[in-house]
C-alpha positions in Angstrom: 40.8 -223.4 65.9 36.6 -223.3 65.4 34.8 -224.7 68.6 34.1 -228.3 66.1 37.8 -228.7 65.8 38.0 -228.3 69.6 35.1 -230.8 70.2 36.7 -233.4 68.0 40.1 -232.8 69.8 38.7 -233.0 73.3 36.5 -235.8 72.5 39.0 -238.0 71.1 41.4 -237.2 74.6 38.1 -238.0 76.7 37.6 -241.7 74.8 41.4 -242.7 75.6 40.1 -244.0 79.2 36.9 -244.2 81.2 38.6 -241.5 83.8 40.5 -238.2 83.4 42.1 -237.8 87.0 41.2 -234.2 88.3 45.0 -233.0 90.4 45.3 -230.2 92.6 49.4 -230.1 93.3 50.7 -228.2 95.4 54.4 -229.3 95.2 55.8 -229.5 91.3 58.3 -232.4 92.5 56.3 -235.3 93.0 54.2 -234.2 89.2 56.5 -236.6 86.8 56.2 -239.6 89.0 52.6 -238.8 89.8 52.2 -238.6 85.7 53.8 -241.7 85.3 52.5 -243.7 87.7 48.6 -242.7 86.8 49.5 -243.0 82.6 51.4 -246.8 83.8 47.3 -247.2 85.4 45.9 -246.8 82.1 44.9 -243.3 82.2 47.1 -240.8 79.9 44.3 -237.8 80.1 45.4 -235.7 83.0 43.8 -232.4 84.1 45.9 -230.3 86.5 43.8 -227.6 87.6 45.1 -224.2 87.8 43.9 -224.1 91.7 47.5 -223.4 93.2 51.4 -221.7 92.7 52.5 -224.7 91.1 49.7 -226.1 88.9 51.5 -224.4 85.5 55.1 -225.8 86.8 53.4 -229.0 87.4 52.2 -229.0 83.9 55.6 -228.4 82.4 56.7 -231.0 84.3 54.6 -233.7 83.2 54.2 -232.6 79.5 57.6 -234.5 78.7 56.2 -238.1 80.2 56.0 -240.8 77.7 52.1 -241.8 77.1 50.6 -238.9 79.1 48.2 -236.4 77.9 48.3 -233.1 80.2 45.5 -230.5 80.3 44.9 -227.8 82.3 41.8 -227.5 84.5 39.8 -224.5 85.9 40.3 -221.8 83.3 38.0 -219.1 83.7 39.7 -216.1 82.1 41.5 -215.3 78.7 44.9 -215.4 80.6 44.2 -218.4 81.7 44.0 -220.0 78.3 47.4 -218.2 77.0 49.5 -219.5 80.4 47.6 -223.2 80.1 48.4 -223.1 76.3 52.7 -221.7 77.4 53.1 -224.5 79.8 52.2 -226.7 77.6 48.9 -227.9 77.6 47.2 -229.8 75.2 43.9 -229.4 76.4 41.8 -227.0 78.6 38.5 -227.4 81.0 36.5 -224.7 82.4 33.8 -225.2 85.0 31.5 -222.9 82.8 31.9 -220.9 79.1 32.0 -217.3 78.6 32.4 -215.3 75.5 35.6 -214.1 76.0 36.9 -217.4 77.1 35.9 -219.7 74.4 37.0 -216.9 72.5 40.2 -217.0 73.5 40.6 -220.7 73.1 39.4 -220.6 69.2 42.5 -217.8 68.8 45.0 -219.8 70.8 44.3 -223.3 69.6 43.9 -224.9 72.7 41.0 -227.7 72.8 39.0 -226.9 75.4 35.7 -228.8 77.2 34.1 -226.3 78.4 31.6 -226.7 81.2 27.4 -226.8 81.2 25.0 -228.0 84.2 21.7 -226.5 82.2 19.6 -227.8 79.1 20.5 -223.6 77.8 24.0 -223.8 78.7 24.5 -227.0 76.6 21.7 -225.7 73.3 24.1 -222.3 73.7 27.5 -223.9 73.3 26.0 -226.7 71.1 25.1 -223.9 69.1 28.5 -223.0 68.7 29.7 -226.0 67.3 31.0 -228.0 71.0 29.1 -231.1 70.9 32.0 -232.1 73.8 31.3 -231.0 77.1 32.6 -230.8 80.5 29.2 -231.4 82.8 29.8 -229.6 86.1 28.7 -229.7 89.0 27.9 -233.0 88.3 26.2 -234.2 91.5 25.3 -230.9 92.6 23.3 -230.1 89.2 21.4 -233.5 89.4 23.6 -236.2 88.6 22.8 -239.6 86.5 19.3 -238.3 86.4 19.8 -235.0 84.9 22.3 -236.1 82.4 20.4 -238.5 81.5 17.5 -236.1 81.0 19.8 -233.6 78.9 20.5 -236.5 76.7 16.9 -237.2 75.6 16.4 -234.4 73.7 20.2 -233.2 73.3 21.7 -236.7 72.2 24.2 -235.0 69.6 26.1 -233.5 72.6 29.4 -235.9 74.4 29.8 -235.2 78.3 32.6 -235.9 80.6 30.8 -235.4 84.1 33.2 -233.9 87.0 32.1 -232.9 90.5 31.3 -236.1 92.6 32.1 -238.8 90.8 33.6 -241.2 92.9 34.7 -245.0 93.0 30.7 -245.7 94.0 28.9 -243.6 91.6 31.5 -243.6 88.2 30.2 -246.9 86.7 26.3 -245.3 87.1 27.8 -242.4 84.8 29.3 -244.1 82.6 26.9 -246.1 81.7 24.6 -243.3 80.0 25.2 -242.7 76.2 26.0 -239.3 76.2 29.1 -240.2 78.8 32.3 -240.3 77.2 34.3 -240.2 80.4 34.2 -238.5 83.9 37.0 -237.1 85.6 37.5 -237.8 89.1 40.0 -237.1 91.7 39.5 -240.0 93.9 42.7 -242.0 91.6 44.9 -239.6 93.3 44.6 -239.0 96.7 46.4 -236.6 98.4 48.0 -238.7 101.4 49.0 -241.4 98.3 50.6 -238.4 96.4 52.5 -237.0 100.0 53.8 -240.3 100.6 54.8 -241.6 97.4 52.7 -244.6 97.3 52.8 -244.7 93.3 52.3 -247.8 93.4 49.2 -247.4 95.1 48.3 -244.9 92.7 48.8 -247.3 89.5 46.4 -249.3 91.6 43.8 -247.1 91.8 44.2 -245.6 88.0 44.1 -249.3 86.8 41.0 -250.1 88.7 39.6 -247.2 87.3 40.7 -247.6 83.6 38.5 -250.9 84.1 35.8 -249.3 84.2 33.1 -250.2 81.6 31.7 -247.0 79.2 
C-alpha cells in the first residue's frame, strides 16, 4: 500500500465527522457500547490507542459494531502495526513517523496518519507521498497559529490536529483549511465510560459531530 493510497484512505476516514474520539480503555467490556453509543453521536472514526492491556481486545471488540470505523492509535514500532492491523484495525496513527514504521504500514496495508509538529517533518513525509497528517502535539507545538503557518506555504498537506483540542478550542481548528478533523478525547470521559452514562456520551459525540469544518 504506497504512502498516496494511505493518505487517500485516512483522509477520506478523517472527512466522515469533524471529531475522531481519542480512547484510552482500560476494561474491554464497556468497548461495544462505548462504540455504539459514540457512532449513534455521529462519529464512526474511532482511535483506540494502544496505551493499555486491553486496547487490542478493545479493538476486536468494537470492529463488529454497525457504522463504526476502528483504528488504532499510538503505534510507534513495526509490531505495533502487524498487532493493530490482527485486531482488526482499519486505520493506524502515530504520534511521529519513522522509517521503519511507515515502512511497515506500506507492507501491511494498514492506512496510517502519521504524526508531524515541524514545517521538515511535514516537507519529509509530504515527500513521501502523505498529504494526510496527524498534527501532534497540537497545543504544545503552537496550535491554531502554527498550523495555520504550516499551511501557507504547505497547503497541499490535510491535518487532523490531536493534543489539546478541547470543547473550547475545536471549532478555532477546525476552521483552518488544512483541518480535516481533530481528534479529541474530551467526547469520552472517563467517569461517563465507568459509569455507563452512554447516553451522556451520544450527547457529547453529537454535540461534537456539530461542529462546523
Amino acid at each position: 500500500m504506497t504512502p498516496q493510497e494511505q493518505s487517500l484512505a485516512t483522509r477520506a476516514i478523517c472527512a466522515r465527522a469533524p471529531i475522531i474520539p481519542v480512547l484510552v480503555l482500560d476494561d474491554v467490556a464497556c468497548a461495544p457500547a462505548l462504540a455504539k453509543a459514540l457512532v449513534a453521536g455521529g462519529l464512526p472514526a474511532l482511535e483506540v490507542t494502544l496505551r493499555t492491556a486491553a486496547a487490542l481486545d478493545a479493538i476486536r471488540a468494537m470492529a463488529d459494531v454497525e457504522g463504526g470505523i476502528v483504528g488504532a492509535g499510538t503505534l510507534l514500532t513495526p509490531a505495533d502495526i502487524r498487532a493493530a492491523k490482527d485486531a482488526g484495525a482499519t486505520f493506524g496513527v502515530s504520534p511521529g513517523a519513522t522509517p521503519r514504521l511507515v515502512a511497515a504500514a506500506a507492507e501491511i496495508g494498514l492506512p496510517l496518519l502519521p504524526g508531524a509538529a515541524t514545517a521538515s517533518e511535514v516537507m519529509a513525509l509530504w515527500e513521501q507521498g502523505y498529504d494526510m497528517l496527524k498534527f501532534f502535539p497540537a497545543e504544545a507545538a503552537g496550535g491554531v497559529a502554527a498550523l495555520k503557518s504550516i499551511g501557507a506555504p504547505i497547503p497541499q498537506v490535510g491535518f487532523c490536529p490531536t493534543g489539546g483540542i478541547t470543547t473550547e478550542n475545536a471549532a478555532s481548528y477546525l476552521a483552518l483549511p488544512n483541518v480535516i478533523c481533530a481528534g479529541g478525547s474530551w467526547v469520552a470521559p472517563k467517569a461517563k465510560i465507568t459509569a455507563g452514562d452512554w447516553a451522556g456520551i451520544t450527547a457529547l459525540a453529537r454535540a461534537a459531530a456539530a461542529l462546523r469544518r
